[in-house]
C-alpha positions in Angstrom: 32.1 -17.2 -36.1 34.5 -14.7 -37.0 32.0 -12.1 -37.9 31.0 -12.2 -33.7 34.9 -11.8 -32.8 35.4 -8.8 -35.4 31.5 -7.0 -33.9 32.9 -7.7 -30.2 36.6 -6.2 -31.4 35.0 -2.7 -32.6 33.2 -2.7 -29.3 36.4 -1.9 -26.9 39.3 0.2 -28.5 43.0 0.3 -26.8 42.8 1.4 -23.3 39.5 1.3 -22.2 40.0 -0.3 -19.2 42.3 2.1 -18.1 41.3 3.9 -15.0 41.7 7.3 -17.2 39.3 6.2 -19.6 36.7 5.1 -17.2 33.2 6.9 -16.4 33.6 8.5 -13.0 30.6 7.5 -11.2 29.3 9.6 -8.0 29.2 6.9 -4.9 25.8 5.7 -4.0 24.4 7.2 -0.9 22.8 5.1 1.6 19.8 5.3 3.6 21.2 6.2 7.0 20.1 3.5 10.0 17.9 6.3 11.7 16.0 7.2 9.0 15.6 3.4 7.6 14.1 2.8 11.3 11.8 5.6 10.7 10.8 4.0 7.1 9.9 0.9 8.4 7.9 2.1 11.5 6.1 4.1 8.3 5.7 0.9 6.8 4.4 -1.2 9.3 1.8 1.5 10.6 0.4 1.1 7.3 0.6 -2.8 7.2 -0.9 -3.1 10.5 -3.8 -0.3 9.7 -4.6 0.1 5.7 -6.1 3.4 6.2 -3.3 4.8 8.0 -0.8 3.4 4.6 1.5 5.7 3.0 3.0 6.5 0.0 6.5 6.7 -1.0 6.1 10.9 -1.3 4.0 10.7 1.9 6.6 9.0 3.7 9.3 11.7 2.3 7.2 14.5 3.1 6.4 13.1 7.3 10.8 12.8 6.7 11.4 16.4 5.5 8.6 17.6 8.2 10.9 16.1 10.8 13.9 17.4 9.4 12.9 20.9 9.3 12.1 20.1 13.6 16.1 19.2 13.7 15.2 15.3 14.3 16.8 14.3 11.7 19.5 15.8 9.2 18.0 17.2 5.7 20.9 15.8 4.1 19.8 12.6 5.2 16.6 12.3 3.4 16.2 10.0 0.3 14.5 11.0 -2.7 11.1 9.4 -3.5 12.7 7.4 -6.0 15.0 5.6 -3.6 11.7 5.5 -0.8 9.9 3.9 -3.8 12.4 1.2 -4.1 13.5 0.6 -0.5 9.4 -0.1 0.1 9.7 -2.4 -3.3 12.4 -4.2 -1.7 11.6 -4.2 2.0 8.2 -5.4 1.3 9.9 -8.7 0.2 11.5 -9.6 2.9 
């Protein structure tokens, strides 16, 4: 028993839970409503057709095409990564 309370003690030293000591963590950028409306008209082209399915870097790419025609803002555009997991996600609702 004490063993546990003298591991969990060398875990955390003095302060760490002061806001100096903390990790600054970059804020988490969300997908914008436009381009999650373009995502999921994407998405269910290719649920309605199979052929006509895309991939996470396919969807990116048709993105970046339209940003380079001003549609949309560069900045804008999610990695594949984060298409990957907004089609992981979406695809269970």
């Amino acid at each position: 028993m004490y063993s546990n309370y003298s591991f969990s003690h060398e875990l955390f030293y003095k302060g760490w839970a002061l806001k100096e000591n903390q990790k600054i963590r970059t804020p988490m950028k969300r997908i914008i409503p436009e381009v999650k409306e373009l995502l999921e008209c994407m998405f269910h082209t290719g649920t309605a057709n199979p052929r006509q399915k895309m991939s996470a870097k396919e969807m990116r790419d048709e993105l970046l095409r339209r940003g380079h025609e001003g549609e949309i803002n560069l900045d804008d555009i999610p990695k594949e990564s984060t298409i990957s997991n907004w089609i992981t996600t979406f695809s269970r609702k």
